[in-house]
C-alpha positions as a LaTeX table, in Angstrom:
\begin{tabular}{lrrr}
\hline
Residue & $x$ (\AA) & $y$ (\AA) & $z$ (\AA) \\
\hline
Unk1 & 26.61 & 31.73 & 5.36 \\
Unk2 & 24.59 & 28.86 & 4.40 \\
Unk3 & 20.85 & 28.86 & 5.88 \\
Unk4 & 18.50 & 26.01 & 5.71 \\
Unk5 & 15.29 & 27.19 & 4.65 \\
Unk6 & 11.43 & 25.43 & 3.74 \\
Unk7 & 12.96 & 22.00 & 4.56 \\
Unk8 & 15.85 & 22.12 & 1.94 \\
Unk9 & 19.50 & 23.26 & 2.43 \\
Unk10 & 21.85 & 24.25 & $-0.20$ \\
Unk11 & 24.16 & 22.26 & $-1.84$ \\
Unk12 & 27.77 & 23.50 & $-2.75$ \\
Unk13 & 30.13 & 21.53 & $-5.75$ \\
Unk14 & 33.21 & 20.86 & $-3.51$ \\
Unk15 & 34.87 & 22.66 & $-6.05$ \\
Unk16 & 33.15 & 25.35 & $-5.77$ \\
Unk17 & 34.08 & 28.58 & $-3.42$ \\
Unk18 & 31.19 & 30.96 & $-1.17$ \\
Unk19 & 32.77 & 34.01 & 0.23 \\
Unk20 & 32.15 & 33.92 & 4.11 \\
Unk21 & 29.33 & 36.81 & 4.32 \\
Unk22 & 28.27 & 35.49 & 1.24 \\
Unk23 & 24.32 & 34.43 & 1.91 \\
Unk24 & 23.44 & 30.94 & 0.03 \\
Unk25 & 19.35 & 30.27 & 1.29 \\
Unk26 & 17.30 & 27.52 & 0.79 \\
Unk27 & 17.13 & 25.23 & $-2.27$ \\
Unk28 & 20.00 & 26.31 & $-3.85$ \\
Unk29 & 22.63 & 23.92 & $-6.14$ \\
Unk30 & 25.86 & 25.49 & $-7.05$ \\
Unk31 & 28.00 & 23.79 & $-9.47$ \\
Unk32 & 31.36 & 23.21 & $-9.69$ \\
Unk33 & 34.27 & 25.61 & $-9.76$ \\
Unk34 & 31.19 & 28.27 & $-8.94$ \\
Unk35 & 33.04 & 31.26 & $-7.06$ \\
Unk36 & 30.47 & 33.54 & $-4.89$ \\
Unk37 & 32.47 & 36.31 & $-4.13$ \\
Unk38 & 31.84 & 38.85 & $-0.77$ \\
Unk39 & 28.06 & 39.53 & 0.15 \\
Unk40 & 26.62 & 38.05 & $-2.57$ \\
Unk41 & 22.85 & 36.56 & $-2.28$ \\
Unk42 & 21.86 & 33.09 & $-3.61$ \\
Unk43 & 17.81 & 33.17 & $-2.01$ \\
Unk44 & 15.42 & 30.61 & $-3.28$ \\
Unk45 & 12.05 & 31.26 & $-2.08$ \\
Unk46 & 9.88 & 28.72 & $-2.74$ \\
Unk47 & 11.64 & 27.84 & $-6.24$ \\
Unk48 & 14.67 & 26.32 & $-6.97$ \\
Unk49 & 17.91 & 28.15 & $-7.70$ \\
Unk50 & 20.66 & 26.04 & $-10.22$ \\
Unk51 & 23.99 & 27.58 & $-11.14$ \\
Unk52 & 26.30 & 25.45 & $-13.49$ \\
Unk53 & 29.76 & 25.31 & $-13.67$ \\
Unk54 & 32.58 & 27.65 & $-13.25$ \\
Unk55 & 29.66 & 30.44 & $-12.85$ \\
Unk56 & 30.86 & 33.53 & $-11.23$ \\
Unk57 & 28.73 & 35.66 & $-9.08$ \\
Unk58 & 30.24 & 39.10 & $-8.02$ \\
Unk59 & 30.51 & 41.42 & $-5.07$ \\
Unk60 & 27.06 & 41.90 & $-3.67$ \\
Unk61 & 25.06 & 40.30 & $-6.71$ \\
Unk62 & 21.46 & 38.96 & $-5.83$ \\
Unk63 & 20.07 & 36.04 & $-7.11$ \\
Unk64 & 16.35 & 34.85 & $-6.55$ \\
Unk65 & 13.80 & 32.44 & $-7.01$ \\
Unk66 & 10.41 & 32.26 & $-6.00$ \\
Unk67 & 7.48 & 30.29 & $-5.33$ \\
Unk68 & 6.27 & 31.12 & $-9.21$ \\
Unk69 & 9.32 & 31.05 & $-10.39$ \\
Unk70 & 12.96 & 29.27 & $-10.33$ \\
Unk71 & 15.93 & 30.29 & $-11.22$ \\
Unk72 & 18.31 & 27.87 & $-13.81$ \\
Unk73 & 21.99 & 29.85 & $-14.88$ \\
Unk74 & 24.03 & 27.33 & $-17.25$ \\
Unk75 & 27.64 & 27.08 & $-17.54$ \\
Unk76 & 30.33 & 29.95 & $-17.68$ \\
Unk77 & 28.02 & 32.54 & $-17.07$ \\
Unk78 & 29.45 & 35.71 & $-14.93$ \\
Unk79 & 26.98 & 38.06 & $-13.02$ \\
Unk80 & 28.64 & 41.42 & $-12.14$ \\
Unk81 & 28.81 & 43.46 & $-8.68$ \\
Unk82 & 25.27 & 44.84 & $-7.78$ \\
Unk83 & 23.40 & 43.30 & $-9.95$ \\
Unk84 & 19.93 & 41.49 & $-9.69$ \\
Unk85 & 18.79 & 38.16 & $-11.27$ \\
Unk86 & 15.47 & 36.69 & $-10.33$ \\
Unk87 & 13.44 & 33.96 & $-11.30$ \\
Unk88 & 14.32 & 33.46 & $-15.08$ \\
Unk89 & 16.77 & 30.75 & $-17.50$ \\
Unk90 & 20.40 & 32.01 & $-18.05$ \\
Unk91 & 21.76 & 29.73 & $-21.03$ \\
Unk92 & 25.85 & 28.95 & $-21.17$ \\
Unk93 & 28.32 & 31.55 & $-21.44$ \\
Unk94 & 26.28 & 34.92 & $-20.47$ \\
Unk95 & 27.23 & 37.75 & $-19.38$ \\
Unk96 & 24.92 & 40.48 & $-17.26$ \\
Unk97 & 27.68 & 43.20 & $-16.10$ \\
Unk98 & 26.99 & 45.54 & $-13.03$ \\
Unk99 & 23.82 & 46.67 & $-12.11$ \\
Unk100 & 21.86 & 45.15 & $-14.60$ \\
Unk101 & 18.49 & 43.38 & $-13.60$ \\
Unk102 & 16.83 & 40.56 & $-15.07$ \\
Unk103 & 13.42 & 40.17 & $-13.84$ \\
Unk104 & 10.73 & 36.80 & $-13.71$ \\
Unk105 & 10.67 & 34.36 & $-16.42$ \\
Unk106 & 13.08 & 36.11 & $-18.82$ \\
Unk107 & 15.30 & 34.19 & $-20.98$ \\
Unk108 & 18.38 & 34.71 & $-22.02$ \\
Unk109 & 19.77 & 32.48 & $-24.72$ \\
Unk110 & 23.56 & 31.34 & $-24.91$ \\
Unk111 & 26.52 & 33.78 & $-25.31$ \\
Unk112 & 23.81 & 37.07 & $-24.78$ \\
Unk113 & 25.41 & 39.98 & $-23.04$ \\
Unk114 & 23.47 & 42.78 & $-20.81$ \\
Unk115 & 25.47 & 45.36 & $-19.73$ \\
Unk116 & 26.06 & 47.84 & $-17.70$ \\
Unk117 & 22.74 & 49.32 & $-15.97$ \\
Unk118 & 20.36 & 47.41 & $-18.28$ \\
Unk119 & 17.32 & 45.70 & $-17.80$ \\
Unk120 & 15.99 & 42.68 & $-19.75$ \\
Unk121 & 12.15 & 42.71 & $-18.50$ \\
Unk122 & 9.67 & 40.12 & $-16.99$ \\
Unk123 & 8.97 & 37.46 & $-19.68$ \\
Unk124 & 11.29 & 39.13 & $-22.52$ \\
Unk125 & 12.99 & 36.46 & $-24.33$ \\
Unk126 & 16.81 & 37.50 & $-25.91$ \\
Unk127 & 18.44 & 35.69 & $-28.82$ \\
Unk128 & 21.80 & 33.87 & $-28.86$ \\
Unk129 & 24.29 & 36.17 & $-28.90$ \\
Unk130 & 22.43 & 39.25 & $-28.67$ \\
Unk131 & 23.33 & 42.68 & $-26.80$ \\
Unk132 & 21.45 & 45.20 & $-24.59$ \\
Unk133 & 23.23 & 48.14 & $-24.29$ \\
Unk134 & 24.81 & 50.30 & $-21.14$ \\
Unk135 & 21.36 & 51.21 & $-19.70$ \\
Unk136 & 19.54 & 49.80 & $-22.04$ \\
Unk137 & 15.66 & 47.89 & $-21.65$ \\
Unk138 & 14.82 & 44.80 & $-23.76$ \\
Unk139 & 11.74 & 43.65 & $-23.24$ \\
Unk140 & 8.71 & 41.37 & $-24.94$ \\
Unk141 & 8.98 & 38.13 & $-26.82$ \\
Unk142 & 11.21 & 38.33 & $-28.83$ \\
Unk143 & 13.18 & 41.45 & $-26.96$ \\
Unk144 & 12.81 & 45.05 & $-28.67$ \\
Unk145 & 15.64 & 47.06 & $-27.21$ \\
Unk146 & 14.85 & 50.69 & $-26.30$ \\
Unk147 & 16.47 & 53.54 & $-25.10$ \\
Unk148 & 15.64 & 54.18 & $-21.41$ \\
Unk149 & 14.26 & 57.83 & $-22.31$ \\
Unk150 & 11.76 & 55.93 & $-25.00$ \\
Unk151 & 9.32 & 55.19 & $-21.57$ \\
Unk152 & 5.68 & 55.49 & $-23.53$ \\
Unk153 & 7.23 & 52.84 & $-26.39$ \\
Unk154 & 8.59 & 50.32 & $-23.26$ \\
Unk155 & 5.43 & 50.56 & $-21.25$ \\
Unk156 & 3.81 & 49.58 & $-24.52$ \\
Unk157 & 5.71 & 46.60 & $-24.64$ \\
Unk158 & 5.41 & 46.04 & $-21.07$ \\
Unk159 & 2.08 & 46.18 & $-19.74$ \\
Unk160 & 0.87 & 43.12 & $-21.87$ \\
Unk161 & 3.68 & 40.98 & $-20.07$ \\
Unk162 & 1.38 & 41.84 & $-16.83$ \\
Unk163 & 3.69 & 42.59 & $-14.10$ \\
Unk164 & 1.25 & 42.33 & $-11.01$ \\
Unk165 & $-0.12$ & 38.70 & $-12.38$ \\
Unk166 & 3.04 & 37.44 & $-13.30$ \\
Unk167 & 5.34 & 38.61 & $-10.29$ \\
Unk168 & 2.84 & 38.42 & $-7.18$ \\
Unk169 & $-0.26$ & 36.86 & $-8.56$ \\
Unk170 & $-2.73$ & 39.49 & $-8.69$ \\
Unk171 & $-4.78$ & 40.89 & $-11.59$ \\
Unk172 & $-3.77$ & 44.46 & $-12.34$ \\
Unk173 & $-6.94$ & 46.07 & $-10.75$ \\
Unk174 & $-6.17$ & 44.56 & $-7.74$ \\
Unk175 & $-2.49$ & 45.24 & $-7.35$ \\
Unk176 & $-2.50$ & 47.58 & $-4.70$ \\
Unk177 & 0.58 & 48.06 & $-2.08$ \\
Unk178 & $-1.79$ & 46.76 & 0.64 \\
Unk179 & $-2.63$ & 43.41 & $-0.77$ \\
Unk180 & 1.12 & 43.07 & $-2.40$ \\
Unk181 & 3.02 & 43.87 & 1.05 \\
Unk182 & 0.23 & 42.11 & 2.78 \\
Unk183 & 1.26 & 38.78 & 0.27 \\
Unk184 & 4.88 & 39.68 & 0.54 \\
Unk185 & 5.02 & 39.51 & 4.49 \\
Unk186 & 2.66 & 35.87 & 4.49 \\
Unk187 & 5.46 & 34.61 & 1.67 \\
Unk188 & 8.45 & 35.64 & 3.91 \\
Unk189 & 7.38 & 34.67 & 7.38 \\
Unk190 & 8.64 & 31.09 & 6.72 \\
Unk191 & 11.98 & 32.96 & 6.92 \\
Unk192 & 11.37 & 32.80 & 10.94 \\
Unk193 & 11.97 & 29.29 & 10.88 \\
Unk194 & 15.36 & 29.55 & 9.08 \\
Unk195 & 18.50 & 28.35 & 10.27 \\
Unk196 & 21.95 & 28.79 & 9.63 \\
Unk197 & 23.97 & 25.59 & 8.59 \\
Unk198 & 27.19 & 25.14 & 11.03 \\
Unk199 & 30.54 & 24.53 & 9.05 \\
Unk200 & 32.44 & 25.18 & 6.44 \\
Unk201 & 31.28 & 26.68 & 3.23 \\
Unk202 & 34.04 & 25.99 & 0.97 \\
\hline
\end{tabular}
């Protein structure tokens, strides 16, 4: 399904291929020879989302942007079934395998590989070529890779990156679920005016 949404509507290489439940939202550019396979989610909200070519998104991936952040995936890059991408740079040639997440303005140089279950964190840059392990968290600039069990050393690492200010704009003290729900429903009311675009995706 492709769905028009805050006055742009996405635009699909001829070459490329969207599975029909496949969602593609808003200011979205897919390149060519791109294959979206079944369910998958291409949102933007608010940012822009860019996928290069012959980028493969699997079985009931999500990709998003938002308003703070876009989302920019070079060539040959494959995102596995389940995973989670959202607002960060994904050089050429990466691979993030099933489940992993990759959270706001992360980068992840060419050829770098997060697999299964892992998490590269907000703002946590990765080297060319470099590895996070099954289940595995990098995070910081440049990435430290931890354990999952090593939570005191992560949060460490972590809470300087400033989750609340960078992903919903609120300083720490403030981030309560009240004001980030209450931010989160103002943000994604502009989905009532959304509307599907008639035709076909391929």
């Amino acid at each position: 399904m492709l769905v028009s949404h805050a006055g742009h509507s996405p635009r699909i290489d001829p070459t490329a291929w969207v599975a029909p439940n496949a969602c593609i939202c808003g200011d979205v550019v897919i390149g060519p020879g791109c294959r979206i396979l079944y369910g998958a989610q291409v949102i933007a909200e608010g940012g822009s989302i860019e996928l290069g070519r012959d980028c493969i998104v699997m079985e009931n991936a999500v990709l998003r942007s938002t308003a703070r952040h876009s989302l920019m995936m070079g060539d040959h890059c494959l995102v596995g079934p389940n995973t989670h991408v959202v607002g960060c740079t994904v050089e050429d040639q990466v691979f993030i395998a099933t489940g992993a997440s990759v959270f706001h303005a992360a980068h992840l140089a060419r050829g770098c590989e997060v697999r299964i279950g892992a998490v590269v964190h907000l703002r946590s840059r990765l080297a060319p070529g470099e590895n996070v392990p099954i289940g595995w968290v990098a995070v910081g600039d440049p990435a430290r890779l931890l354990p999952p069990d090593q939570h005191e050393q992560i949060w460490a690492l972590q809470q300087p990156l400033d989750f609340p200010l960078t992903v919903y704009g609120l300083q720490r003290a403030d981030a309560d679920m009240v004001k980030i729900t209450r931010g989160l429903s103002e943000a994604l009311a502009s989905h009532g005016s959304a509307r599907e675009i008639q035709g076909d995706i391929a």
